[in-house]
N, C-alpha and C positions, 0 to 999 in steps of 0.2 A: 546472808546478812553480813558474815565476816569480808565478805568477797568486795562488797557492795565501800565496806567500810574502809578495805586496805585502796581500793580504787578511790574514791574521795578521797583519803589521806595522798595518796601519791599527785592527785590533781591540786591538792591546795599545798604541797610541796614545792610542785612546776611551778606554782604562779608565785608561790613566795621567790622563788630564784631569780624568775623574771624579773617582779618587782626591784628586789635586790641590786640585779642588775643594771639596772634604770637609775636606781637613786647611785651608785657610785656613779654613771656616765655622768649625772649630772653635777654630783658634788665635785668630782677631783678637777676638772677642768676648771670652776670657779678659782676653789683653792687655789691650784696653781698660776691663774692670771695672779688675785690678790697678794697670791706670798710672794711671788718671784717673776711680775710682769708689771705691768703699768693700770693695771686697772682695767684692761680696753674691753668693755661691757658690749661694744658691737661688736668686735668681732664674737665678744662669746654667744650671745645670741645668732652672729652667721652659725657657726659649731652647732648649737642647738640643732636648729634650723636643717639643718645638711642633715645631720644624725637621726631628726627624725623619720624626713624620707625616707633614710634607709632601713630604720625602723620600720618603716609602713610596707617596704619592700620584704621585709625579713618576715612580717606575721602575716600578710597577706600569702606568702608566700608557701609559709609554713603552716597555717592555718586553712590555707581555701585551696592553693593551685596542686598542690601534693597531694594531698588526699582529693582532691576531686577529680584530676586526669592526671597524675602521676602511678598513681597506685588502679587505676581504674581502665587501664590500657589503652591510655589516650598521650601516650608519652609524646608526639610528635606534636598536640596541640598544648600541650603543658610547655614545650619548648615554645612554641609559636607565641602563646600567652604571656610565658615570663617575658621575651625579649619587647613584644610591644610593652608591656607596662614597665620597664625599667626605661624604654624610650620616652611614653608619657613624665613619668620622672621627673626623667633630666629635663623637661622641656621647664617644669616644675620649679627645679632646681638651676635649672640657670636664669631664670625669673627672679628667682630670689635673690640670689648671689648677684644680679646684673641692676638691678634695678632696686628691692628693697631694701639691702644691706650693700650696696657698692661705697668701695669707700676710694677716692679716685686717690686720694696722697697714699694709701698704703700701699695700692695697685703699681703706684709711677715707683715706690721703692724697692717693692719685689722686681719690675722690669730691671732698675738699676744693678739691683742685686745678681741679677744673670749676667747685665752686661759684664759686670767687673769680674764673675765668675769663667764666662768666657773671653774675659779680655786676652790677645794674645793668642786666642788658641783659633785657628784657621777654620774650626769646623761653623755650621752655620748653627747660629741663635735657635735653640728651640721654640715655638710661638708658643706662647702663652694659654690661649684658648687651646690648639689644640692639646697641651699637656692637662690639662684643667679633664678634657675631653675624656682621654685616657685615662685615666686617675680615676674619675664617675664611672668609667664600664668596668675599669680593671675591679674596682671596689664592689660595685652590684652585683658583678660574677662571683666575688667570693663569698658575699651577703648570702644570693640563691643557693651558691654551695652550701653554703654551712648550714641555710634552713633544709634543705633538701636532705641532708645527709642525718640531722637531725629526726625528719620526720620519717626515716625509714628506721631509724633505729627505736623510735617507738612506735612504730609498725609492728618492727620485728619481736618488741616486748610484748604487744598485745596479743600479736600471734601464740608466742610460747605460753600466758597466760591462757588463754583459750585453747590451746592444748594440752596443759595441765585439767583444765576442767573437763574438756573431753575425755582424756585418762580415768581422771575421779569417777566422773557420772558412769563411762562401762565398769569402773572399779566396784563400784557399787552394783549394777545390774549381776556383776558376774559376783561378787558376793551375795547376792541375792538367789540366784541358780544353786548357787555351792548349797546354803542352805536347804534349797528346794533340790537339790541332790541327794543331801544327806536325808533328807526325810521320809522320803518314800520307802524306800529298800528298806533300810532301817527301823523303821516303824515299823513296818509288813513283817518281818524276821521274830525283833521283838516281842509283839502281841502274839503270836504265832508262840514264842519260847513261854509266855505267860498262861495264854492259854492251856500248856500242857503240863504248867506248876499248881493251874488250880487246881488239881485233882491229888497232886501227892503234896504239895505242902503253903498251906493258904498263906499263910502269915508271909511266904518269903514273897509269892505273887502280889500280895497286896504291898509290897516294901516295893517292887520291882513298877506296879502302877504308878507308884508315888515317885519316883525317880523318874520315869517316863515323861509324868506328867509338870517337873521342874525341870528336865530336859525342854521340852516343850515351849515352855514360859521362857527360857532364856533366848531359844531361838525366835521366836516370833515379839517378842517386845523385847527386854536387856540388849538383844545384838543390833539392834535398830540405832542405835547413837554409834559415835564417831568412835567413841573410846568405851572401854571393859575395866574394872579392876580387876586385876591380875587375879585375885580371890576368887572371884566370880568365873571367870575362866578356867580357873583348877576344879570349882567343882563342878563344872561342867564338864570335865573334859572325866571326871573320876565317874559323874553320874553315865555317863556315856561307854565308860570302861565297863561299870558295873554292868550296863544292860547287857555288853557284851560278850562277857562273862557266861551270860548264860546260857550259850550255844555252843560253850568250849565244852570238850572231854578229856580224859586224863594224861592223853599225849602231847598238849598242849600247856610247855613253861611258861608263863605269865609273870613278870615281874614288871612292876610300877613305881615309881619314887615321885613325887612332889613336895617340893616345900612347904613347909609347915608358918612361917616367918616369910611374908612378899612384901615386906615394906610398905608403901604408898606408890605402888606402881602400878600403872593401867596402861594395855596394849589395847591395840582392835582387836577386834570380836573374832572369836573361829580363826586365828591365824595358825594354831597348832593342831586343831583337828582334822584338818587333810592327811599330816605324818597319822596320825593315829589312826584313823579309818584305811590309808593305804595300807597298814601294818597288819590291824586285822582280816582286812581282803586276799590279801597276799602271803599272811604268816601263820596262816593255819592251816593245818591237814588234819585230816580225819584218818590218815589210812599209817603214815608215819610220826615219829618224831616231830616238833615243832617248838619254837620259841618265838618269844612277842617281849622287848626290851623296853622300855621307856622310863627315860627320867628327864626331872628337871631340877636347876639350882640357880637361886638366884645370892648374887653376890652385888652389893649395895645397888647402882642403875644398869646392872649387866645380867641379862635372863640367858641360860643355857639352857639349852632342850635337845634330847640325844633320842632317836629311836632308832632301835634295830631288829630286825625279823629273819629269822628261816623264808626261804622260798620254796614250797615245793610243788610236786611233778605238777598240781590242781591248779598251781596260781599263775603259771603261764601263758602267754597271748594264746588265744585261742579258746578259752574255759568257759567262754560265753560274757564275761563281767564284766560288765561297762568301763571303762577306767576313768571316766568325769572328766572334771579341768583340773581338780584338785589341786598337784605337786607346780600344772601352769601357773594354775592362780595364784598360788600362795609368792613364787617368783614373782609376777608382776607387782603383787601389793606393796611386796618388799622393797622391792626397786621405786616404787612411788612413794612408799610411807616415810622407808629406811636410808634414804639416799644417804653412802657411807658409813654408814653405823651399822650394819647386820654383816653377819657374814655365814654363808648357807654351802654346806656342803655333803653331798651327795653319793654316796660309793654302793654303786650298782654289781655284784659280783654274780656268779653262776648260783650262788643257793642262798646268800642273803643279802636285806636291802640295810643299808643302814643310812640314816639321816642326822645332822650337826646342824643345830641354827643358833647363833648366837646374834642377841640383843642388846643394843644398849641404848635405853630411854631416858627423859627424863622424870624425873619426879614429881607427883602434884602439889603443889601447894597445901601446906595445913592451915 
């Protein structure tokens, strides 16, 4: 709908410009006979007259011959096209000029006006008609030019607009997978860790269902819209921690930080759970040492998010574990969401991953 609505607005834009442009061709020429001429109302009506043509030459032009074999690989008959009807034209055009609006006293003073212009000077008179002649093609040419060059450049805008949407629409499919990523594996894990609390301590399995299952609800309805508040995202990302939690052992340092105070700020959905889920993929071991870093802080429209992990011997290529799109994903959104405003950095070493993403959004309206 937004899309639908920013195209309208851009189309009754164009035509306001248009219009615009029409009402000065037609006002300033008056003006200037009335302020600073004789009044001479035929010629301004020739003026009209001319102008229109080439008017009809510039939207036929730009409106039908361009997009119908300019752009459709018929350039040889779009040349063919333009040159007869700018010849039809003139045929048009010297009809008018020759016959409706001829004015034979102004005609015999321009001729005058050449002679005394070349009076003295040896070269030959240039005829009349033919300069008249030149002048109509010289001018057509630049008319077609200038619709032509016009309507590649809103060619070329519609193009990039429709490749932003193509972007958006896999933007969305592949946020759509990310989630149907995270859910499988992760539920299966999970229910698996729950299952084996109901037996030594009820109350925490039944805390651990209840997080599951607002985990659950965020992903399948809350992350379904365009934008999250940033609240709702933390605790998604904490009830997410928590489940995870429950497959850790005592070798594994776990520290967490989220802010407590996010303002009135909302991101997209699941933008920071790929770091976290890579983290715990990758930054846990069962057999040595391990640590799992994550914090975030937000400072008025600027969100910082830091995670960093141990690597060990288990989480290296080969271990069996899917690696998703995830770390992909979350690059392309950025680059689509964030253009200029984020900044993601990445330090991959021999025994830990660490990730830096910095935000800066704006605020929603109260």
């Amino acid at each position: 709908m937004q899309m639908n609505f920013s195209s309208l607005s851009n189309r009754k834009l164009t035509v306001l410009l248009h219009v615009m442009a029409w009402v000065i061709i037609v006002i300033i020429p008056r003006y200037l006979i009335n302020r600073f001429g004789n009044g001479d109302s035929h010629f301004l009506y020739q003026f009209y007259s001319n102008t229109a043509i080439y008017g009809l030459l510039f939207y036929v032009n730009y409106l039908w011959l361009v997009p119908r074999f300019f752009f459709n690989e018929n350039k040889l008959w779009y040349f063919l096209i333009a040159a007869a009807f700018i010849i039809v034209l003139y045929s048009g055009m010297w009809y008018i000029n020759e016959h409706v609006f001829y004015d034979y006293v102004r005609e015999q003073k321009f001729e005058k006006l050449i002679e005394e212009i070349n009076k003295g000077n040896e070269q030959i008179k240039p005829p009349i008609r033919q300069f008249k002649i030149y002048n109509y093609f010289y001018t057509s040419i630049l008319v077609c030019g200038f619709s032509l060059g016009l309507g590649v450049l809103d060619k070329l805008s519609q193009n990039e607009k429709e490749r932003k949407e193509l972007e958006k629409e896999k933007l969305n499919s592949e946020l759509a997978f990310l989630k149907n990523q995270i859910s499988p594996h992760f539920f299966f894990n999970t229910l698996n860790n729950i299952y084996s609390l109901i037996g030594i301590n009820t109350s925490e399995a039944q805390n651990a269902v209840l997080k599951l299952s607002k985990l659950m609800r965020y992903l399948l309805y809350e992350s379904e819209h365009g934008e999250s508040d940033l609240v709702a995202e933390i605790s998604f990302m904490n009830h997410y921690i928590d489940l995870m939690k429950l497959r850790l052992n005592d070798k594994v340092k776990l520290s967490v930080s989220f802010p407590e105070n996010t303002g009135n700020l909302s991101i997209p959905p699941l933008l920071f759970i790929p770091f976290i889920e890579n983290a715990f993929k990758h930054g846990i071991s069962y057999r040595e040492p391990s640590f799992i870093d994550i914090k975030m802080t937000v400072d008025d429209n600027e969100i910082s998010f830091y995670a960093k992990n141990s690597i060990g011997t288990s989480s290296h290529s080969g271990d069996g574990q899917h690696p998703g799109i995830g770390l992909e994903n979350v690059k392309k959104r950025l680059k689509l969401l964030f253009p200029g405003s984020h900044n993601l950095v990445i330090d991959e070493k021999t025994d830990t991953f660490s990730v830096y993403l910095c935000l800066k959004i704006k605020k929603q309206a109260v």
